[in-house]
C-alpha positions as CSV (number, residue, x, y, z in Angstrom):
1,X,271.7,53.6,145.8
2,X,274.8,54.0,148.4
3,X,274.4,57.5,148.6
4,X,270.1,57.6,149.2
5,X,270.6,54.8,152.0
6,X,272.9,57.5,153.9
7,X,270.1,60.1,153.1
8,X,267.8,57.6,154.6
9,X,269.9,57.0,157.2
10,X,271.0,60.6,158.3
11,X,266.4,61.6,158.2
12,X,266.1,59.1,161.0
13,X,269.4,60.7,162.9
14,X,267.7,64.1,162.7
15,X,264.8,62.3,164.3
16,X,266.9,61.0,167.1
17,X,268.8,63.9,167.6
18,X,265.6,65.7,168.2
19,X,264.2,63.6,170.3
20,X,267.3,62.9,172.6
21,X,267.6,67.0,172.8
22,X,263.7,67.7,173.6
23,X,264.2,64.9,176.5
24,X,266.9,66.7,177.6
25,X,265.4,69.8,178.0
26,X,262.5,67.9,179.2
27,X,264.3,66.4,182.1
28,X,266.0,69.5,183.2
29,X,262.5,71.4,183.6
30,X,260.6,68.7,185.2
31,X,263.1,67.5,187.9
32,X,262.8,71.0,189.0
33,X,258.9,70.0,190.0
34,X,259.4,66.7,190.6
35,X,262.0,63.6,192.0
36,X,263.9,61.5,189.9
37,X,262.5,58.5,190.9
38,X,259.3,59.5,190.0
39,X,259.9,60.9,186.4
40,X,261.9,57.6,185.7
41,X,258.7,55.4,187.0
42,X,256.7,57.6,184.9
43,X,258.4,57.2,181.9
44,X,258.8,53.5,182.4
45,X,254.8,53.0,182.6
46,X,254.4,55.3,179.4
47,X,257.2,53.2,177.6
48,X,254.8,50.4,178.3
49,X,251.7,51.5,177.3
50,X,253.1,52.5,174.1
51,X,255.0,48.9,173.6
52,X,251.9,46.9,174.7
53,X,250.4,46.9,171.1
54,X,252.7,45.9,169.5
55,X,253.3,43.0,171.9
56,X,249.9,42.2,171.8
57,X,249.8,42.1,168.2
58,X,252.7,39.5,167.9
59,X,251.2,37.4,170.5
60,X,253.6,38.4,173.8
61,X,256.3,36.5,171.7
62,X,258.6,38.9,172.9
63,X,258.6,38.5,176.6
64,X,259.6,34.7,176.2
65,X,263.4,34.6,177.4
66,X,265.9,32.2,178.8
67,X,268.4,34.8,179.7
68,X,266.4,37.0,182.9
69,X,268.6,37.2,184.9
70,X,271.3,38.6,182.4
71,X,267.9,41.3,181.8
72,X,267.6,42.0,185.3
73,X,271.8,42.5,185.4
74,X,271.7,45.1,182.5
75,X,268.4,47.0,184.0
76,X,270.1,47.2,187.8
77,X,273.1,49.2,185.8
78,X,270.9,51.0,183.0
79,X,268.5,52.1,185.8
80,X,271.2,53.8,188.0
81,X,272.8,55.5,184.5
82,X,269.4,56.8,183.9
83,X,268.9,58.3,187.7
84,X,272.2,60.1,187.2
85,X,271.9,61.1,184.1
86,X,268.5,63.2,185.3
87,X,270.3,64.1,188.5
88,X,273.2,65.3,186.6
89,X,270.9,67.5,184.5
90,X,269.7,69.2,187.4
91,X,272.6,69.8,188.6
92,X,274.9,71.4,185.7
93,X,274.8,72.7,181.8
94,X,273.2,70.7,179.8
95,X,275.9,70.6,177.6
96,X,278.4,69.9,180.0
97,X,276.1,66.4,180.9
98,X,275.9,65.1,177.1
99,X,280.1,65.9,176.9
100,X,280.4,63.7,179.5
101,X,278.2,61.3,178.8
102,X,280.1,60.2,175.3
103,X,282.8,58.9,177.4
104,X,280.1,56.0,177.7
105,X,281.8,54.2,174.3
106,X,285.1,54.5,176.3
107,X,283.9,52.6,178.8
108,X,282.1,50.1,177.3
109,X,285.4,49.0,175.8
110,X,286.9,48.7,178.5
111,X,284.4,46.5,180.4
112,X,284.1,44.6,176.7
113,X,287.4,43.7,177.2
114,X,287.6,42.6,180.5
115,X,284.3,40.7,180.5
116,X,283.5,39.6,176.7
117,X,286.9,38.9,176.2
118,X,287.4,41.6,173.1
119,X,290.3,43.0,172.0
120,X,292.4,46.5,173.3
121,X,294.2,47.1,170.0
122,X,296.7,50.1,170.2
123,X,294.3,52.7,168.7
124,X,291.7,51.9,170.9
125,X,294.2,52.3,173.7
126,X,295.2,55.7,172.0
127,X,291.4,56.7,172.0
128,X,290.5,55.6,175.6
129,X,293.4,58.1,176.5
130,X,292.2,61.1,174.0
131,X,288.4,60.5,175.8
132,X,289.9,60.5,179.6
133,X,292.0,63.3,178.6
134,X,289.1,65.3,177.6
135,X,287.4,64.4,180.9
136,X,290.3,65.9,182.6
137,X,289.7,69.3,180.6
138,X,286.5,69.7,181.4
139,X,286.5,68.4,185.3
140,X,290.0,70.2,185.6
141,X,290.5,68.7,188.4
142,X,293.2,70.4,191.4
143,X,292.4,73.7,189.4
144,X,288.6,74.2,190.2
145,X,286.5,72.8,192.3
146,X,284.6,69.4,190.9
147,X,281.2,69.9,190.7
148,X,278.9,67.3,191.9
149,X,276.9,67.4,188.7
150,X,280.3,66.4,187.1
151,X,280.9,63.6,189.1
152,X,277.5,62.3,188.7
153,X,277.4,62.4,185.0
154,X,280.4,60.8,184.8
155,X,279.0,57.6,186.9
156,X,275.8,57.9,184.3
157,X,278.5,57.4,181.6
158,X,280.2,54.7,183.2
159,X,276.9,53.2,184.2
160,X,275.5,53.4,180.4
161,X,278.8,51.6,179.0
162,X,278.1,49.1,181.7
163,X,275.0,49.0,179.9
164,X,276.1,48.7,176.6
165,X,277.9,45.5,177.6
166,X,275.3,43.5,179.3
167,X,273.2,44.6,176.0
168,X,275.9,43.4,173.5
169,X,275.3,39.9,175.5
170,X,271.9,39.6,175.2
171,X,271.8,40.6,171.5
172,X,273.7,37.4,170.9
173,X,270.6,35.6,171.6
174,X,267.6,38.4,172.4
175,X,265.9,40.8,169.6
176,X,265.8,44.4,170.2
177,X,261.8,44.2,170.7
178,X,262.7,41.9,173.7
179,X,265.6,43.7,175.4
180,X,263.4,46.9,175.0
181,X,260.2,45.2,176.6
182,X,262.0,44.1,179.8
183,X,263.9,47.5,180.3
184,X,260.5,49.1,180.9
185,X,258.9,46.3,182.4
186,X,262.1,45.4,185.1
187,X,262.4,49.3,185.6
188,X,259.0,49.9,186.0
189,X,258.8,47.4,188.9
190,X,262.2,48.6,190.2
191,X,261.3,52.5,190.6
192,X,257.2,51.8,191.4
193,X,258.0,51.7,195.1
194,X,260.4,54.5,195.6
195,X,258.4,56.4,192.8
196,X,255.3,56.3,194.7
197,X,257.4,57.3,198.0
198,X,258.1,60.7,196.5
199,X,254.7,61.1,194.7
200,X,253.4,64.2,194.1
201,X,250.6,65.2,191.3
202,X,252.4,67.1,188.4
203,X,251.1,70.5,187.6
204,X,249.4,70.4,184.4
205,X,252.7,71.9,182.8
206,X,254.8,68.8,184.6
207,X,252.3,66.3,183.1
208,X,253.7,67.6,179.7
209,X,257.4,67.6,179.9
210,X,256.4,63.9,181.4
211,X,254.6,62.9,177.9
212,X,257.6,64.4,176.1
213,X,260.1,62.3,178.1
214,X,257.7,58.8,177.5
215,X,257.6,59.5,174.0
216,X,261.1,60.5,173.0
217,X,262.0,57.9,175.2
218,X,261.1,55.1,173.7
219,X,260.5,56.5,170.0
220,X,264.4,57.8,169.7
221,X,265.9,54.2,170.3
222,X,263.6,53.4,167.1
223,X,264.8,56.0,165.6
224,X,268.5,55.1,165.5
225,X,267.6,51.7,165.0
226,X,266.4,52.4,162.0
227,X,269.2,54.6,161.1
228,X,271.3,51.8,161.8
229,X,269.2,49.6,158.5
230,X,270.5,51.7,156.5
231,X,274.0,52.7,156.9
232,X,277.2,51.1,159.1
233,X,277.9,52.4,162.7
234,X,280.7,53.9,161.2
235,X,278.6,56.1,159.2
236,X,275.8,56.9,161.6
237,X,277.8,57.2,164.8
238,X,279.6,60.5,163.9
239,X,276.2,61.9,163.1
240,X,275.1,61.7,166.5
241,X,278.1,64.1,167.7
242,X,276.1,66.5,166.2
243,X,274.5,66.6,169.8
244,X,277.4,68.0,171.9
245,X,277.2,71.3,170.0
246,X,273.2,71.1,169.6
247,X,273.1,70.8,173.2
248,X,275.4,73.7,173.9
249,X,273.3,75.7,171.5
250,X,269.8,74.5,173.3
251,X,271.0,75.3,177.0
252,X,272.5,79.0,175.4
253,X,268.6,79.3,173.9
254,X,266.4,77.7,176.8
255,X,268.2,77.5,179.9
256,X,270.6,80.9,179.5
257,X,273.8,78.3,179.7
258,X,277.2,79.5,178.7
259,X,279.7,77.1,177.6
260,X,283.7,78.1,178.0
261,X,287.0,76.9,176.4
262,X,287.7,73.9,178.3
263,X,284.2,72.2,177.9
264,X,284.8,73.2,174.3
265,X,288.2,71.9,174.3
266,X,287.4,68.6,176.3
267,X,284.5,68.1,174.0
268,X,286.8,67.6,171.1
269,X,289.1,65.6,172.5
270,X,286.4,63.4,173.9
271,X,284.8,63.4,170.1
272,X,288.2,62.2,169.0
273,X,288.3,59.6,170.9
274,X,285.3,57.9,169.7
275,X,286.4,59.1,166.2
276,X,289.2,57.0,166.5
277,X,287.4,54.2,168.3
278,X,285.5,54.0,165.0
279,X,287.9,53.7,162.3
280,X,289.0,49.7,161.1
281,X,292.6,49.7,163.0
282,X,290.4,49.9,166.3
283,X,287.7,46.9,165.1
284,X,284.4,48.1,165.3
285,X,282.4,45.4,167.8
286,X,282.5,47.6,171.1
287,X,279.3,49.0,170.6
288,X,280.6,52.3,170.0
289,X,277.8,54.9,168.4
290,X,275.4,52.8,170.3
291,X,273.1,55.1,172.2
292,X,273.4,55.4,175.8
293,X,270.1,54.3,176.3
294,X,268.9,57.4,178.1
């Protein structure tokens, strides 16, 4: 029974995987046509066309909360992750974005201990050092020059464990359908001015890679939801690691990307470090293997 749960569990990871990697590509081709801003507002008005039935159909239930202004807290941060993170893909490798941006579990226990009071054992010390270390191999800082794109993915990752935290405190007293209703919704308001200050009509490819971002947008977080109903985090975390090399392989095969030794080598030490962040020594309530949110 153990071992078809896992099965289960590891189907709806291949669907999140997929997703996450055609958004990926997706955001790299279209911010080549159009602004951030707008592809974010865009994606933010499709995420609620696509939640308003079900909304509808459990009576707006949802959107009834006592905790807004902890919503409108976790959207200022999760919006400015999700700017970078579409900068940052227009600005370097696609896989050198996604290595960088699993240093978001790093962070968010770090800002889970400072601000929801959880603990730093010593392994968790030990894996927040592994994770910066493999930062360090990547950026090499003082023996190349630092790329912008680096720089800015790294904010998205510190933005999306930022994220993360706000999101463990409103699960104590939100559901998922809720927290997910008022990302779009607060976004959506957030990025329809400086969306429509950038506006310009998508060619009829554009409008595509735009439907591809709504959808695996909002349909990936469902995704890993629902691999999380049938197996721990413990299990289903490792499985979305799987990316860093699937996104390597994607940028070789779409975008003509080449991947070295040192993102190789900082993307294993980064991989540790959440692999240690995982085990039972290091407690397993940071919200590590949560997705970024993207």
């Amino acid at each position: 029974m153990q071992q078809r749960a896992i099965v289960k569990a590891a189907l709806w990871m291949a669907g999140w995987l997929a997703m996450m990697l055609a958004m990926s590509v997706a955001g790299k081709v279209v911010t080549r046509e159009l602004d951030v801003f707008q592809v974010m507002v865009v994606r933010t008005a499709m995420g609620l066309m696509f939640l308003a039935p079900v909304m509808m159909a459990r009576g707006f239930a949802p959107a009834r909360t006592r905790q807004f202004r902890l919503h409108l807290a976790r959207n200022l941060v999760h919006y400015a992750a999700q700017y970078a993170w579409l900068l940052a893909l227009s600005l370097i490798p696609l896989a050198q974005v996604v290595s960088i941006e699993f240093t978001f579990p790093i962070w968010t226990a770090i800002l889970a201990a400072f601000f929801l009071g959880e603990r730093l054992s010593r392994l968790r010390i030990a894996a927040i050092v592994i994770g910066f270390a493999g930062v360090l191999v990547i950026v090499r800082p003082g023996l190349t020059a630092v790329e912008l794109g680096q720089v800015v993915a790294l904010l998205a990752a510190l933005g999306f464990g930022g994220s993360t935290t706000l999101t463990k405190a409103l699960t104590r007293s939100e559901t998922a359908l809720t927290v997910i209703f008022y990302m779009m919704a607060i976004q959506f308001v957030m990025g329809l001015v400086p969306g429509l200050m950038v506006w310009q009509w998508p060619s009829l490819a554009g409008w595509g890679w735009l439907a591809v971002i709504g959808v695996t947008g909002t349909f990936s977080h469902y995704c890993f939801t629902s691999a999380m109903v049938h197996a721990d985090a413990s299990v289903v975390a490792p499985m979305d690691f799987l990316r860093v090399p699937l996104s390597a392989l994607v940028g070789w095969l779409v975008f003509l990307e080449t991947a070295d030794v040192y993102l190789a080598a900082g993307a294993v030490l980064i991989l540790a470090g959440n692999t240690l962040n995982l085990t039972p020594g290091a407690t397993s309530r940071s919200g590590l293997g949560k997705p970024a949110g993207e």
